[in-house]
RODREN-402354 format. One line per 5 residues: number of its first residue (from 1); their letters; for each residue x, y, z of C-alpha. Coordinates in steps of 0.25 Angstrom, whole numbers, always signed. Layout:
residues N
NUM) a) X/Y/Z ~ ...
//
This chain:
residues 278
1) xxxxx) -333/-473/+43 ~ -323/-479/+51 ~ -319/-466/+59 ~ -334/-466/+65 ~ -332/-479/+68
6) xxxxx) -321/-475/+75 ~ -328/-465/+81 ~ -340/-474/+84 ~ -332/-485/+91 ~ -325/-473/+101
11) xxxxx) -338/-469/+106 ~ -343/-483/+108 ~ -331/-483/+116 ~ -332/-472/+124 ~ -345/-473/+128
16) xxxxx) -342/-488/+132 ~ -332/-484/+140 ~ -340/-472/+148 ~ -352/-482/+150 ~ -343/-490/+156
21) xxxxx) -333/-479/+166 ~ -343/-470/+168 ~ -351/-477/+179 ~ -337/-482/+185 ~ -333/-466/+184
26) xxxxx) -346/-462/+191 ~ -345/-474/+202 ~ -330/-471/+205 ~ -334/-456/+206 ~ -347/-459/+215
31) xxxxx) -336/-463/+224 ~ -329/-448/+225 ~ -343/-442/+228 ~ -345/-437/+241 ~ -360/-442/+240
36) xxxxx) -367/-454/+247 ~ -373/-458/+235 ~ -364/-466/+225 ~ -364/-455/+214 ~ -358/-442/+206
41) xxxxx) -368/-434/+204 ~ -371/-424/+212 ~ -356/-425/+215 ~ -355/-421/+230 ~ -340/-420/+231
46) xxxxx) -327/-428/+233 ~ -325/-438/+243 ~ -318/-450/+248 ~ -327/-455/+259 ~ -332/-466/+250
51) xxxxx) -319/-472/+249 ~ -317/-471/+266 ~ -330/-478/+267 ~ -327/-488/+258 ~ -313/-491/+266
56) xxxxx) -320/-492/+279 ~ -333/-501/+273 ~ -327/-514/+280 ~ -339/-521/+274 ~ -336/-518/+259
61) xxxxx) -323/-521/+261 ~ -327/-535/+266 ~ -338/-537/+255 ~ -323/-534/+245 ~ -315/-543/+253
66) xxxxx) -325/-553/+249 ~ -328/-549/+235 ~ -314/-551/+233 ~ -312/-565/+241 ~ -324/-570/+232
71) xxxxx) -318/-566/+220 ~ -305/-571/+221 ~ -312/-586/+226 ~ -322/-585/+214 ~ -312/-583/+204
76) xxxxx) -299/-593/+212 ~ -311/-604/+208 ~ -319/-598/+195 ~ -304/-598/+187 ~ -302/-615/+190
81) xxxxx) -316/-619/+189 ~ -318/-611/+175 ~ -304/-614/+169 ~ -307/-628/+174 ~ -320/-628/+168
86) xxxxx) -316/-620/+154 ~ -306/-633/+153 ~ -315/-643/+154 ~ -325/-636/+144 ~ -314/-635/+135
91) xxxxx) -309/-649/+137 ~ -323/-655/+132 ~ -333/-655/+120 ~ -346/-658/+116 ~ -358/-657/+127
96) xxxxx) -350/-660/+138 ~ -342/-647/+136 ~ -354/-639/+132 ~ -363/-645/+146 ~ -351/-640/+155
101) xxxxx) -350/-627/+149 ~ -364/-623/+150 ~ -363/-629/+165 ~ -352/-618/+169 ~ -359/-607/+160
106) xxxxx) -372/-608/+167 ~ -367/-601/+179 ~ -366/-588/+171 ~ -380/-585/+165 ~ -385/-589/+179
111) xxxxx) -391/-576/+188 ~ -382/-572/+199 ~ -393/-575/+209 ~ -396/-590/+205 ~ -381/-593/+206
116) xxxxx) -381/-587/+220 ~ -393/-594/+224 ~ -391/-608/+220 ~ -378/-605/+226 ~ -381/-602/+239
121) xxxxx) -393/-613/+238 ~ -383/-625/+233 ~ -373/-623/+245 ~ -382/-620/+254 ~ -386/-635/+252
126) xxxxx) -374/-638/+258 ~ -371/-628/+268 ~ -363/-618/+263 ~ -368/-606/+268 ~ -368/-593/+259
131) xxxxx) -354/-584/+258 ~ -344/-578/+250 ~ -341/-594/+247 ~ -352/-596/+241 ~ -352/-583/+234
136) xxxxx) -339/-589/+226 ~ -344/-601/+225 ~ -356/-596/+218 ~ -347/-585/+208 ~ -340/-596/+203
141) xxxxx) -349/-605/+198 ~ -351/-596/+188 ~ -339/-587/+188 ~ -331/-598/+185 ~ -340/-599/+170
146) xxxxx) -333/-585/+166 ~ -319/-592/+169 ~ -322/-604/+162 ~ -326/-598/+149 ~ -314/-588/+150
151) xxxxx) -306/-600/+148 ~ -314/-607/+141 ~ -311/-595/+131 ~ -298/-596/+134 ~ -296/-612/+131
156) xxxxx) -301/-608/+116 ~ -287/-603/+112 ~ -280/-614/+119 ~ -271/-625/+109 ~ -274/-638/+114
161) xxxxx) -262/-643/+106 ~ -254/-636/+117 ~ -259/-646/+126 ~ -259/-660/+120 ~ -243/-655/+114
166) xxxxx) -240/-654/+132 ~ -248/-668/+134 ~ -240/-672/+123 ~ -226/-668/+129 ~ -230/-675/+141
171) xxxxx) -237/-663/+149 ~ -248/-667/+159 ~ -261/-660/+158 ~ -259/-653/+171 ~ -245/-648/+164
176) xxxxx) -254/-643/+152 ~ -265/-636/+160 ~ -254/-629/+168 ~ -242/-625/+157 ~ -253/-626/+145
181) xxxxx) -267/-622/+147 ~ -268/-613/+159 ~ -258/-604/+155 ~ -266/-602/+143 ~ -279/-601/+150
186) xxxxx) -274/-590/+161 ~ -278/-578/+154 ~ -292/-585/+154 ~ -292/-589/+168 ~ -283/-575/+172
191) xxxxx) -298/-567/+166 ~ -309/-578/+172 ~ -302/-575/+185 ~ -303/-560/+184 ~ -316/-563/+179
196) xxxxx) -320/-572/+189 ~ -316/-563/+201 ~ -322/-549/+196 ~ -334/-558/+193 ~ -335/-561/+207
201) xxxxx) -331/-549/+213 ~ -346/-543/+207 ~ -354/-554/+208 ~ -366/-553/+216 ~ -378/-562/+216
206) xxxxx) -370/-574/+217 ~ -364/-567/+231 ~ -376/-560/+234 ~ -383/-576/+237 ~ -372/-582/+243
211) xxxxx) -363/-571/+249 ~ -369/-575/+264 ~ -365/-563/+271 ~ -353/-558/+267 ~ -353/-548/+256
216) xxxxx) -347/-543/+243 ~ -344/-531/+236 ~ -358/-532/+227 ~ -366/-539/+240 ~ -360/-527/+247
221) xxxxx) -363/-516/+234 ~ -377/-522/+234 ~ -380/-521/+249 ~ -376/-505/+247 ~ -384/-503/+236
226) xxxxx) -396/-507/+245 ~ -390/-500/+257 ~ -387/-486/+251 ~ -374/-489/+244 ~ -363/-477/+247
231) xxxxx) -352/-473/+235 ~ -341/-483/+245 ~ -347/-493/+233 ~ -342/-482/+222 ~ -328/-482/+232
236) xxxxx) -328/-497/+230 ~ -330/-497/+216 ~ -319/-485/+211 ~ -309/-492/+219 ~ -311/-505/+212
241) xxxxx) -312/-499/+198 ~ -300/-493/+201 ~ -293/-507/+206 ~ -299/-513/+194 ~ -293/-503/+183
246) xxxxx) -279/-503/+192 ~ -280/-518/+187 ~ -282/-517/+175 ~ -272/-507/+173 ~ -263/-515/+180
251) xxxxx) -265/-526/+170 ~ -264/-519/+158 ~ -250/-513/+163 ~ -246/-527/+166 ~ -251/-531/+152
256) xxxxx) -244/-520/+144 ~ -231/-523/+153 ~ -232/-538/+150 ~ -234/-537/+134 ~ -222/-525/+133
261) xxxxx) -213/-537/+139 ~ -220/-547/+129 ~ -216/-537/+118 ~ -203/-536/+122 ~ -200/-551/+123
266) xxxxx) -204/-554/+110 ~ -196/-542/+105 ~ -185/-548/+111 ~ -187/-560/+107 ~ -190/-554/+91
271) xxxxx) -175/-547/+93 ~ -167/-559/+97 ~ -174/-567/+84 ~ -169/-557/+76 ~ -154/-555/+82
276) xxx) -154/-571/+79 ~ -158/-570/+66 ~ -147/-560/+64
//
């Protein structure tokens, strides 16, 4: 019984694992075809003239450039405004804490599209023309949410005797949040900002509305797709998994690296004990 378990819980695996890699395999290898449709079958040959084209595409290089700009802006302000917000929540009870969480969740079961419009709608009330601006703007107001209940989580496991012992011992509440709380929320706010920025990086019917006339990788992806998209998309895409994975790997080494030093402090430390003992 328990070795067709086993057995059962390996294939459940495995074919988890090729759902997922086996369209990222095809994609990538659409990108080696020397075909101008984006595909492997029929297989026409090696070629790297969809990388070339991809190099000398000024205008997708420009839809990454601001890809990345609006990234990095949606999550420099989704990180304060949810880890602001998570404290708040945190700090109060009753209906008051219920009301203002339901206010910053809302954001998140509302379409794509209806965020975009009203967005574009309210600032066009005052003005503001549509752009990549607006484009942030409109991500955060509900980017920010997946932040905010990250550290939400996060405040869960936090002592609040930790706390009133540093007000106690004459700390200010800006020395708590500082030296106290913050470091205890940075994993929280480390993964709401990763999250925050790949959550914008495919966003696109919030920037579809309010983009003006710049573009982004999915504005751009879409416009191809409606063009006669080429296998440069399949380029794009192998070269970013490849970033991606490189990441992670990088991270994973660093991790390894830094619990092995961990390790040997504290068996260190274990062996100085013991040579006082004796």
């Amino acid at each position: 019984m328990h070795k067709n378990r086993n057995l059962a819980f390996h294939l459940y695996m495995a074919l988890f694992l090729a759902y997922l890699l086996i369209p990222l395999i095809i994609m990538g290898g659409a990108a080696f075809n020397d075909s101008k449709l984006p595909t492997v079958y029929p297989w026409k040959g090696y070629t790297d003239q969809w990388f070339i084209d991809l190099w000398n595409d000024n205008r997708i290089w420009i839809a990454f450039r601001n890809t990345i700009l609006v990234a990095v802006a949606v999550a420099a302000i989704s990180v304060p405004i949810g880890t602001a917000a998570a404290i708040l929540i945190n700090s109060l009870g009753g209906r008051i804490r219920s009301a203002l969480y339901g206010i910053m969740v809302a954001p998140i079961l509302a379409p794509g599209a209806v965020i975009g419009i009203s967005t574009l709608l309210f600032w066009n009330k005052f003005s503001v023309p549509a752009g990549l601006h607006l484009s942030v703007l409109g991500q955060v107001s509900y980017i920010a949410a997946f932040v905010m209940l990250l550290v939400l989580a996060r405040l869960q496991s936090f002592d609040h005797s930790l706390e009133e012992a540093a007000l106690d011992l004459g700390a200010t509440h800006s020395q708590v949040m500082r030296r106290i709380m913050l470091p205890h929320l940075y994993p929280a706010i480390g993964a709401g900002a990763a999250i925050a920025f790949f959550q914008s990086i495919e966003n696109f019917n919030i920037t579809l509305f309010t983009r003006g006339n710049a573009d982004t990788l999915t504005v751009y992806v879409f416009s191809k797709v409606r063009s006669g998209i080429t296998p440069t998309i399949n380029a794009l895409a192998l070269l970013l998994i490849l970033f991606t994975l490189g990441l992670a790997v990088w991270y994973e080494l660093n991790r390894r690296r830094k619990a092995r030093i961990e390790a040997a402090r504290e068996a260190e430390g274990r062996r100085a004990e013991e040579a006082a003992l004796l």
